[in-house]
Residue frames as qw, qx, qy, qz and C-alpha x, y, z in Angstrom:
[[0.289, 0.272, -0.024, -0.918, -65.91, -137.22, -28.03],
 [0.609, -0.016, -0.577, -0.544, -67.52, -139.43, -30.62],
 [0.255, -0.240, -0.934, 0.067, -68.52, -142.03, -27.10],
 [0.097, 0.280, 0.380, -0.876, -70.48, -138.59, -25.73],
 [0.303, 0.134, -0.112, -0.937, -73.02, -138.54, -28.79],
 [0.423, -0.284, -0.797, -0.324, -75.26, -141.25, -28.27],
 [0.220, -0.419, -0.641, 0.605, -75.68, -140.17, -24.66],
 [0.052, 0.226, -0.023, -0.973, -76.37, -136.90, -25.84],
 [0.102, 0.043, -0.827, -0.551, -79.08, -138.39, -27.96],
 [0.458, -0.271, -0.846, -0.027, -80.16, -140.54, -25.96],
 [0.098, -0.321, -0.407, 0.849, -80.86, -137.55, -23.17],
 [0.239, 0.125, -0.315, -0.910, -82.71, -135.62, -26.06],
 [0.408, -0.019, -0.706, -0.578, -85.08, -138.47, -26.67],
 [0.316, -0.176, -0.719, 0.593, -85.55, -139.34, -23.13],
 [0.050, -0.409, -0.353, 0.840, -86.83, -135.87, -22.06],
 [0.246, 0.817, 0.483, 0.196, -88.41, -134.73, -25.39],
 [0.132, 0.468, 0.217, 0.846, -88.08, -130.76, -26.99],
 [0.053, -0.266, -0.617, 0.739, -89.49, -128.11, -24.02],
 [0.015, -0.631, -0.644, -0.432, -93.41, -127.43, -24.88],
 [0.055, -0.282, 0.047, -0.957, -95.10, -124.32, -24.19],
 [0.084, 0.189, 0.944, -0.255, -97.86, -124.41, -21.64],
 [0.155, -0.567, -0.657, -0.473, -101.69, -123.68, -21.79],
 [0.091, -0.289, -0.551, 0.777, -103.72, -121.65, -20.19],
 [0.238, -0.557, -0.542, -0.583, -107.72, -121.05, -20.19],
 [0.115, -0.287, 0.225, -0.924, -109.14, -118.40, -18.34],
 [0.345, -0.440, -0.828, 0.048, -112.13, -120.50, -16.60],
 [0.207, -0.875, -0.391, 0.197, -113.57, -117.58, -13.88],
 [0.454, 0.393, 0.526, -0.602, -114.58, -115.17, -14.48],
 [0.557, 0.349, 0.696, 0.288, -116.47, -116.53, -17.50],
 [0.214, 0.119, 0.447, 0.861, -116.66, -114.89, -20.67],
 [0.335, -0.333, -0.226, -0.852, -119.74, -112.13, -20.71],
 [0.463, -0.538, -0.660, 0.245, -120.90, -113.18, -17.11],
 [0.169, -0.718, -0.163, -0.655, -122.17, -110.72, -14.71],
 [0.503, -0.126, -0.671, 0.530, -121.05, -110.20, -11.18],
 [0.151, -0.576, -0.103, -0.797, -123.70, -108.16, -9.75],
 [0.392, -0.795, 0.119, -0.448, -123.17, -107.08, -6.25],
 [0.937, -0.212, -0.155, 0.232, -120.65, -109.38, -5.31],
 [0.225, -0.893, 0.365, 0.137, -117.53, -107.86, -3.44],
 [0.612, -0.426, 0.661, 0.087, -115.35, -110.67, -4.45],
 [0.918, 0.305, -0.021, -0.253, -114.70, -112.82, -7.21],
 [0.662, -0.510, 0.496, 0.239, -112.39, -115.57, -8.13],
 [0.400, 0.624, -0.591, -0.318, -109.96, -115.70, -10.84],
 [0.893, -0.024, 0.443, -0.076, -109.95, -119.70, -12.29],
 [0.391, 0.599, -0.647, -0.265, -106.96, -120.60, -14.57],
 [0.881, -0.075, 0.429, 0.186, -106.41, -124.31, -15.83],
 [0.024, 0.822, -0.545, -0.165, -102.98, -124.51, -16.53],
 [0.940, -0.238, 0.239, 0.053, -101.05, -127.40, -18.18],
 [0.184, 0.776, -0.592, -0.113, -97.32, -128.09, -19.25],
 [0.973, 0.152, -0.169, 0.029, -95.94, -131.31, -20.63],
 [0.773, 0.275, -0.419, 0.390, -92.33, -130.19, -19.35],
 [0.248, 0.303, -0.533, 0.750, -92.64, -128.58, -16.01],
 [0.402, -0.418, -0.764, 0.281, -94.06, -129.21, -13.00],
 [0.236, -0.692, -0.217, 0.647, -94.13, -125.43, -11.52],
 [0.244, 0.589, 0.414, 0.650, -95.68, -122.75, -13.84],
 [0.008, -0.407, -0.171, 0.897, -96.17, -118.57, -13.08],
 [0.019, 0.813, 0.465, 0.349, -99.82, -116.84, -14.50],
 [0.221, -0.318, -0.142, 0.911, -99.57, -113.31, -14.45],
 [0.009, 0.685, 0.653, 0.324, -102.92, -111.57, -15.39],
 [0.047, -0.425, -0.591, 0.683, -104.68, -108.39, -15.25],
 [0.232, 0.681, 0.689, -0.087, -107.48, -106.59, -15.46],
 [0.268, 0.944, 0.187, 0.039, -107.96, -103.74, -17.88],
 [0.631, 0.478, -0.349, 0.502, -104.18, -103.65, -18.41],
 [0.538, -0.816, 0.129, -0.166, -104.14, -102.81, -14.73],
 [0.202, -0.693, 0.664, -0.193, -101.43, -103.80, -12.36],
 [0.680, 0.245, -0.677, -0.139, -100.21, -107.43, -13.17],
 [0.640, -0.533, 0.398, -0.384, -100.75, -109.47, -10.56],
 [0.448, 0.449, -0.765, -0.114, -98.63, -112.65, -10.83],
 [0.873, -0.326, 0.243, -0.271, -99.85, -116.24, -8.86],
 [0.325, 0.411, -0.820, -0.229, -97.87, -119.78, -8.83],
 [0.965, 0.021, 0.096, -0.244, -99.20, -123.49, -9.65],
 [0.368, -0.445, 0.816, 0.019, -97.32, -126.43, -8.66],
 [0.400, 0.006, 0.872, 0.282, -97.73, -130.00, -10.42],
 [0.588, 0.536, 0.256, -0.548, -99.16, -128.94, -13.29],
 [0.185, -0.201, 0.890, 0.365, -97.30, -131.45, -15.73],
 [0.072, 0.173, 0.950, 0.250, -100.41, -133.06, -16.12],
 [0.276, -0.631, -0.414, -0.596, -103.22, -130.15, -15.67],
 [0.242, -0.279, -0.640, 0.674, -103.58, -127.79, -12.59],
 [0.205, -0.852, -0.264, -0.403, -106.33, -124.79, -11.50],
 [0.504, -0.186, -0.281, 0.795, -104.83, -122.06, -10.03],
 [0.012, -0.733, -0.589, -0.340, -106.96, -119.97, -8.39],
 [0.385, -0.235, -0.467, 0.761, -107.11, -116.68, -6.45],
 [0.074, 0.709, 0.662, -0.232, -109.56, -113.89, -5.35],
 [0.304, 0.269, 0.252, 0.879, -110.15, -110.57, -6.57],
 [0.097, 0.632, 0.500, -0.584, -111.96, -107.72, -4.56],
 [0.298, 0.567, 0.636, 0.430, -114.16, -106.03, -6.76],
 [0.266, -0.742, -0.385, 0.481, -114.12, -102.61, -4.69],
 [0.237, -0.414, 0.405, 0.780, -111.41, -100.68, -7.19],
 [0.197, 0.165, 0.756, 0.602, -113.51, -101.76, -10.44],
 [0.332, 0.205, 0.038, -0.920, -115.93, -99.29, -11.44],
 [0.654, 0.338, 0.580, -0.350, -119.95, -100.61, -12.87],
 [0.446, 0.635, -0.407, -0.483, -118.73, -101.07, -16.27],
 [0.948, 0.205, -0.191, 0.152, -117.56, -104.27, -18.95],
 [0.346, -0.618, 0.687, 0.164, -113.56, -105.26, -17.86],
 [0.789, 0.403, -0.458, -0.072, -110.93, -107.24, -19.95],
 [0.621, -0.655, 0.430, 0.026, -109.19, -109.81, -18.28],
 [0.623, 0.681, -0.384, 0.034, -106.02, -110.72, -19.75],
 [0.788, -0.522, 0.318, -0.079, -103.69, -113.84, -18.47],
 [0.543, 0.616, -0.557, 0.123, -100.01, -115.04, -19.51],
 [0.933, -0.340, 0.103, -0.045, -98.55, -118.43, -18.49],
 [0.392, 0.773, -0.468, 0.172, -94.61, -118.99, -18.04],
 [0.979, -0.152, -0.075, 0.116, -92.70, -122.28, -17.48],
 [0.395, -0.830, 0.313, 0.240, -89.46, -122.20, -15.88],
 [0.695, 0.108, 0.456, 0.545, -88.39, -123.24, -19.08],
 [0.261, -0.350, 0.149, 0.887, -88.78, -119.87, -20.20],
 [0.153, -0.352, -0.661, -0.645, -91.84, -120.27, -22.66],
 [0.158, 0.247, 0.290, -0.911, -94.93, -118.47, -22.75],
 [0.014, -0.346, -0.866, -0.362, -98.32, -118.57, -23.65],
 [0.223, 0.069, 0.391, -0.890, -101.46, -116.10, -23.09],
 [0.302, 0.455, 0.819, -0.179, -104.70, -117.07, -22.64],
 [0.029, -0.553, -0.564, -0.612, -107.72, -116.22, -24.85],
 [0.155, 0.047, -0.498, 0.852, -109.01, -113.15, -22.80],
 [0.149, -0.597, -0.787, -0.053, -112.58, -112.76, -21.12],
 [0.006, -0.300, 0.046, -0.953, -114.72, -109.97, -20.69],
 [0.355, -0.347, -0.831, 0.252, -116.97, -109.61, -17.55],
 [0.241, -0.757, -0.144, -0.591, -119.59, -106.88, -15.71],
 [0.287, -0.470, -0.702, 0.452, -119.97, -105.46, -12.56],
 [0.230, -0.583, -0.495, -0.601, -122.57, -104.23, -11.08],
 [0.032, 0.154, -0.641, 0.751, -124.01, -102.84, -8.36],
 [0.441, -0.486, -0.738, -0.159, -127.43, -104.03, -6.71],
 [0.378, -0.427, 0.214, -0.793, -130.25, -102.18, -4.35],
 [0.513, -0.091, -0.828, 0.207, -130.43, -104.14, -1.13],
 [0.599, -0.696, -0.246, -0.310, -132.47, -104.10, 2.13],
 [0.309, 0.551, -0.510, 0.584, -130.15, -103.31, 5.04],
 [0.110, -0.020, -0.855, 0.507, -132.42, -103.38, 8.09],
 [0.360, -0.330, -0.221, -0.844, -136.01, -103.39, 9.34],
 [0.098, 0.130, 0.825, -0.541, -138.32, -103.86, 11.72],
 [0.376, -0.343, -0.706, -0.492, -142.12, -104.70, 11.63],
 [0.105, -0.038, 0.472, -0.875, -145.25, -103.65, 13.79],
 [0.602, 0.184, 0.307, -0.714, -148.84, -105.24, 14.54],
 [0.150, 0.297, -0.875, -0.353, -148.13, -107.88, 12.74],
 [0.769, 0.170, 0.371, -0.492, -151.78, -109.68, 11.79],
 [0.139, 0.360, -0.802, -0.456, -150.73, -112.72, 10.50],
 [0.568, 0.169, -0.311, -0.743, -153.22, -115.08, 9.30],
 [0.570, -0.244, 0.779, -0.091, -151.85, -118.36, 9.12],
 [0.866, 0.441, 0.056, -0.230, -152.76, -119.10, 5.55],
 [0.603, 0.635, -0.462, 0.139, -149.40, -120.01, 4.84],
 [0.699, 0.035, -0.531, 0.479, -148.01, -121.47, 8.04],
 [0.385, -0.835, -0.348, 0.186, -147.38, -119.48, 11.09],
 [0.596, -0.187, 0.242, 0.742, -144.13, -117.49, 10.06],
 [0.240, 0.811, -0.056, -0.531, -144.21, -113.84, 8.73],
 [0.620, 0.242, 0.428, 0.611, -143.05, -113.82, 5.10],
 [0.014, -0.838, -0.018, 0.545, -142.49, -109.87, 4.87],
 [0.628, 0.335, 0.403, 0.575, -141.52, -108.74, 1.61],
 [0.215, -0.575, 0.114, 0.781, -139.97, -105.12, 0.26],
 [0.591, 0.425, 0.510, 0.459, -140.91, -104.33, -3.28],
 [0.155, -0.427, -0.003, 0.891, -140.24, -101.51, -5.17],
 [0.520, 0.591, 0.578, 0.218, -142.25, -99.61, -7.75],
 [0.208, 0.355, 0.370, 0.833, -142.17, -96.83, -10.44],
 [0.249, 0.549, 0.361, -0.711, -144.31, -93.65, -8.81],
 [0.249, 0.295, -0.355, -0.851, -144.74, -92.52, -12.64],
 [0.701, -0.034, -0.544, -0.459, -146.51, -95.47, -14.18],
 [0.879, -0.209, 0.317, -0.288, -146.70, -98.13, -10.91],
 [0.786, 0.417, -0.455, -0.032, -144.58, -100.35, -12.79],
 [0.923, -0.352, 0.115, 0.104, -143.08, -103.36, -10.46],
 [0.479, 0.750, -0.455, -0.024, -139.42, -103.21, -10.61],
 [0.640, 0.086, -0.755, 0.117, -138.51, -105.72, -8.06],
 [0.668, -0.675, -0.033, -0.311, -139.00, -107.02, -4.26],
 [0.205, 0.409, -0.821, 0.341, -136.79, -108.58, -1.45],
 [0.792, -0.325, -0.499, -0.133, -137.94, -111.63, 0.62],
 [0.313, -0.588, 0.327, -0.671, -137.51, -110.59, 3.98],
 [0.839, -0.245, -0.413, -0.256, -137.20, -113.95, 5.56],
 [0.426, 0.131, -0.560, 0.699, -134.92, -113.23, 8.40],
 [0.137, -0.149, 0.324, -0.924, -137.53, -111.28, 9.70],
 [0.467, -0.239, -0.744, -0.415, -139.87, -113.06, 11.53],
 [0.370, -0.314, -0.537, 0.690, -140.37, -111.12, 14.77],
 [0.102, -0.868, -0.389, -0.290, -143.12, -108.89, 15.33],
 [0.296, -0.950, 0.075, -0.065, -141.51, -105.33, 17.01],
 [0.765, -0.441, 0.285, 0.372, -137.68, -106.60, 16.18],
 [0.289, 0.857, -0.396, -0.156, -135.47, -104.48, 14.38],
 [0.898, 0.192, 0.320, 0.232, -133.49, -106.84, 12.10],
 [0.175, 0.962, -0.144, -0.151, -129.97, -105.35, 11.22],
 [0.170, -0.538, 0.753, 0.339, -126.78, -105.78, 9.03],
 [0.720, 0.320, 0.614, -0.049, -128.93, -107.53, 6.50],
 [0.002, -0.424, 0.575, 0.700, -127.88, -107.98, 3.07],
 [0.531, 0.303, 0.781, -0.126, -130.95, -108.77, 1.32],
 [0.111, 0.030, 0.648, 0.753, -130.89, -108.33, -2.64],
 [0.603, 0.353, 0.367, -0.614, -133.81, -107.34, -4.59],
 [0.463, 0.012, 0.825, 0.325, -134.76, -109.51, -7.22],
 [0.264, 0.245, -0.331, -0.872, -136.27, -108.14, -10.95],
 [0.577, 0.089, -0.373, -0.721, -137.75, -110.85, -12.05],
 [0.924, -0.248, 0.221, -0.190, -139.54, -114.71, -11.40],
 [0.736, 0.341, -0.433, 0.394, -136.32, -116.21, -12.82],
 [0.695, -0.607, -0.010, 0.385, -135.00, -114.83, -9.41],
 [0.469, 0.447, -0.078, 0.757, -132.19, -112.01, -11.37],
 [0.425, -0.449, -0.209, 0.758, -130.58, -109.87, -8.80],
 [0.268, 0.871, 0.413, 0.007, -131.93, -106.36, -9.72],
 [0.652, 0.009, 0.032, 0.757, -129.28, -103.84, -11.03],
 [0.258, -0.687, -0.182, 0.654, -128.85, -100.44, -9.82],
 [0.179, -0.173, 0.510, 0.823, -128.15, -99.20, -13.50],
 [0.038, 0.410, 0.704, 0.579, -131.84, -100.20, -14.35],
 [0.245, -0.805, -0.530, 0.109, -133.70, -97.92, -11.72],
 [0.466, -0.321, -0.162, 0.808, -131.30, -95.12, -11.41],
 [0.060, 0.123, 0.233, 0.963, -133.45, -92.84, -13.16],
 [0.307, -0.486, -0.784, -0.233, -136.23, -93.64, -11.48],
 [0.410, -0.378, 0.195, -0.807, -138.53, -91.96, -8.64],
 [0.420, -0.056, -0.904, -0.056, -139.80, -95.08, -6.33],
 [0.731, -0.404, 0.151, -0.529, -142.29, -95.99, -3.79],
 [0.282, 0.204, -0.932, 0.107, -141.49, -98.52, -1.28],
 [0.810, -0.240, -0.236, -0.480, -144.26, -101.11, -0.36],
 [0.127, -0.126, 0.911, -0.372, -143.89, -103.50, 2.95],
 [0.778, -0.152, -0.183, -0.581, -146.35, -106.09, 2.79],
 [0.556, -0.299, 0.683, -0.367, -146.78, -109.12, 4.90],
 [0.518, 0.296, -0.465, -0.654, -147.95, -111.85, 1.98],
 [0.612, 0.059, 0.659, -0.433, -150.87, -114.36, 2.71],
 [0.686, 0.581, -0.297, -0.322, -151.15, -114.79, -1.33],
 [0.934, 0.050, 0.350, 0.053, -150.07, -118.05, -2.25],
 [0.758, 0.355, -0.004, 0.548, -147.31, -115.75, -4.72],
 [0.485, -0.752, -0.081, 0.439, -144.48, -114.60, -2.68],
 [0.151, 0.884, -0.411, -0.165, -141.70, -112.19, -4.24],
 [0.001, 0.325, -0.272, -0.906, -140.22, -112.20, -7.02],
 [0.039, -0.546, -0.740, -0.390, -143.71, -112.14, -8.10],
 [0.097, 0.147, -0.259, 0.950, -145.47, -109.09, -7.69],
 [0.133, 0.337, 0.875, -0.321, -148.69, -109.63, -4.92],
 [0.041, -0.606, -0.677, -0.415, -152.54, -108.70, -6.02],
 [0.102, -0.554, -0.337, 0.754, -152.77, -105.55, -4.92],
 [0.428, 0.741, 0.487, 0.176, -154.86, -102.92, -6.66],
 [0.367, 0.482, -0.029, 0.795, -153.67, -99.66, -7.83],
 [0.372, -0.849, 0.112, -0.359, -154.67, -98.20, -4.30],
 [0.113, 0.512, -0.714, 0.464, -151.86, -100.44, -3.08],
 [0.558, -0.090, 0.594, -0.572, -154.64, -102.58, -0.97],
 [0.391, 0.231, -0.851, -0.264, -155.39, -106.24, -0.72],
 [0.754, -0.402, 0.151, -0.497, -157.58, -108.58, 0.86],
 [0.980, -0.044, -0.182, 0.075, -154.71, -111.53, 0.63],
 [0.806, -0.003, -0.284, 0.519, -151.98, -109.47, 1.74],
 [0.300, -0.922, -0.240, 0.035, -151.57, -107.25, 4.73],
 [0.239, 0.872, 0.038, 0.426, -150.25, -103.73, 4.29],
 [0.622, -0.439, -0.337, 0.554, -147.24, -102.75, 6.68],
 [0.155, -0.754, -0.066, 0.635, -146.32, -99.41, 4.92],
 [0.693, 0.392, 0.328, 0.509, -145.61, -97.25, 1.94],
 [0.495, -0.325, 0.057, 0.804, -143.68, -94.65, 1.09],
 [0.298, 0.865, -0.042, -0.401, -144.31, -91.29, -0.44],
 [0.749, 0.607, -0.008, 0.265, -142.58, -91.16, -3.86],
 [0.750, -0.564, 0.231, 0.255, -138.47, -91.36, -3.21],
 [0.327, 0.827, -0.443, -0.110, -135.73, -90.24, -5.26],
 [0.901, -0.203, -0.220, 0.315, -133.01, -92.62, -5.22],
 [0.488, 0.431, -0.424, 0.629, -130.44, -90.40, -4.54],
 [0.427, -0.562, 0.164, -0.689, -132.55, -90.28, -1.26],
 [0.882, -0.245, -0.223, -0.334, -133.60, -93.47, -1.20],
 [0.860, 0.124, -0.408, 0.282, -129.91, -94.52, -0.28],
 [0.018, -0.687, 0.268, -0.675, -129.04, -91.52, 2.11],
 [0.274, -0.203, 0.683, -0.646, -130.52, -92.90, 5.39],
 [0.363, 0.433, 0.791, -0.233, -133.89, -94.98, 7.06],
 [0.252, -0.265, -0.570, -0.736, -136.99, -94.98, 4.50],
 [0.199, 0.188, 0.698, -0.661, -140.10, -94.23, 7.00],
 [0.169, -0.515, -0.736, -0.406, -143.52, -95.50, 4.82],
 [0.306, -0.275, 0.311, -0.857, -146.19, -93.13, 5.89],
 [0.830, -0.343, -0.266, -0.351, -148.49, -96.34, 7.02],
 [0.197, -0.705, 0.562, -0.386, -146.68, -96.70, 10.43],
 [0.967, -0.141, 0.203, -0.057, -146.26, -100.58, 10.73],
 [0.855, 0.327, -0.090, 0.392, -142.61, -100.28, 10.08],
 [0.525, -0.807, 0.260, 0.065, -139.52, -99.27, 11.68],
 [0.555, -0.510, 0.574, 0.319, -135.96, -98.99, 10.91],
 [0.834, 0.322, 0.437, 0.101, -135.96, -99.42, 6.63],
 [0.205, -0.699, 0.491, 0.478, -132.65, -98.87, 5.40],
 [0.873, 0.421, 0.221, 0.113, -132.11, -99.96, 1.99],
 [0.551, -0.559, 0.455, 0.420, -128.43, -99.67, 0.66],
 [0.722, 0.656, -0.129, 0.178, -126.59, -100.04, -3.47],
 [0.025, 0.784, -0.615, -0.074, -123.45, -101.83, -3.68],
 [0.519, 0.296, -0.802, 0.005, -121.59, -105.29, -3.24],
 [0.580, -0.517, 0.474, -0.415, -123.06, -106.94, -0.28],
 [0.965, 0.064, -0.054, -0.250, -122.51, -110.31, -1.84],
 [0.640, -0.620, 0.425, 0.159, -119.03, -111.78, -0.35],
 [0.387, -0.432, 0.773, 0.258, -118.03, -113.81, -2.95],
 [0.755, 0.556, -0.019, -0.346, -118.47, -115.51, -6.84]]
């Protein structure tokens, strides 16, 4: 007995006391915004000084616990996986994440809070009589914008650069509008009380969207040519079906609100 306790000891001093591991919540960042993305990915960096093979079990709004594993993470791992975004209503979420070494210790993470959103998007269209110019190259540069019927206020546009075919209906397009020149992804939450007009213009102006073009308050320019606009549009209309401008030089303008963006 007494030749067993230096080994013992010497085992103890060897291996070291089992630590608890770590675990920061890396995606989705703290007070980020995921607006219109269907997808997003959960990022944990995970490390343990005494085990190689670690279990994160997280979830959202105390939801159903969803539980991943990461393999050498002795020395620091990221363990990552996806999250559809389809179940989570347009609101803030907590995410909440607990690491556990097969030594039996635990550790939760500091938890993050994150949006989603939903976003008004251009779905499909087609153009008609197209009188481009050539001040800008030979390539249509078609742009969608929306505005406020009540005051005209700009609320944002889509760049329409898939379309670059005169008489071609252009469909399954997932084309955001954007709010402002920073390029932000407009959010369905800030127009939903709105009435809109939609404006097709072709744009020979030297500023293209998200910049709204020199048109006067009749809607008419002499640097960018008119394709159509719309009588004044609920939205709960505006998303129902086609949008048909009464200046016939369009065809086919579906505009959509939701997640068309795959992935974050």
């Amino acid at each position: 007995m007494k030749r067993l306790l230096p080994i013992a000891l010497l085992a103890v001093a060897c291996t070291g006391p089992d630590t608890a591991p770590t675990i920061i919540i890396r995606s989705p960042a703290n007070e980020s915004i995921a607006a219109g993305v269907a997808t997003i990915s959960a990022l944990f960096s995970v490390e343990d000084d005494s085990n190689d093979t670690v279990e994160v079990e997280f979830s959202i709004d105390e939801g159903e616990p969803v539980v991943v594993t990461g393999e050498d993470c002795a020395r620091g791992c990221a363990i990552t996986t996806a999250i559809p975004t389809e179940e989570l209503a347009e609101d803030l979420h907590t995410m909440t994440a607990r690491v556990t070494d097969f030594g039996g210790q635990s550790t939760d993470a500091e938890p993050v809070e994150f949006s989603i959103f939903d976003i008004p998007y251009v779905r499909s269209l087609a153009v008609l009589d197209s009188q481009e110019s050539g001040l800008n190259g030979p390539g249509l540069e078609v742009e969608v914008h929306l505005l406020d019927d009540e005051t005209a206020q700009w609320l944002g546009c889509a760049p329409m650069t898939e379309v670059q075919q005169d008489g071609v209906l252009y469909e399954d397009l997932a084309v955001p509008f954007l709010a402002n020149e920073a390029g932000d992804l407009l959010l369905y939450k800030d127009i939903s009380f709105n009435v809109v007009r939609v404006v097709v213009i072709e744009s020979d102006n030297n500023e293209h969207c998200p910049v709204w073009p020199a048109l006067t308050p009749e809607l008419k320019s002499d640097v960018d040519d008119l394709y159509g606009i719309s009588p004044p549009v609920d939205l709960s209309l505006l998303f129902s079906g086609t949008v048909e401008p009464s200046v016939l030089n369009t065809t086919g303008l579906s505009i959509g609100k939701g997640r068309p963006i795959g992935a974050l």
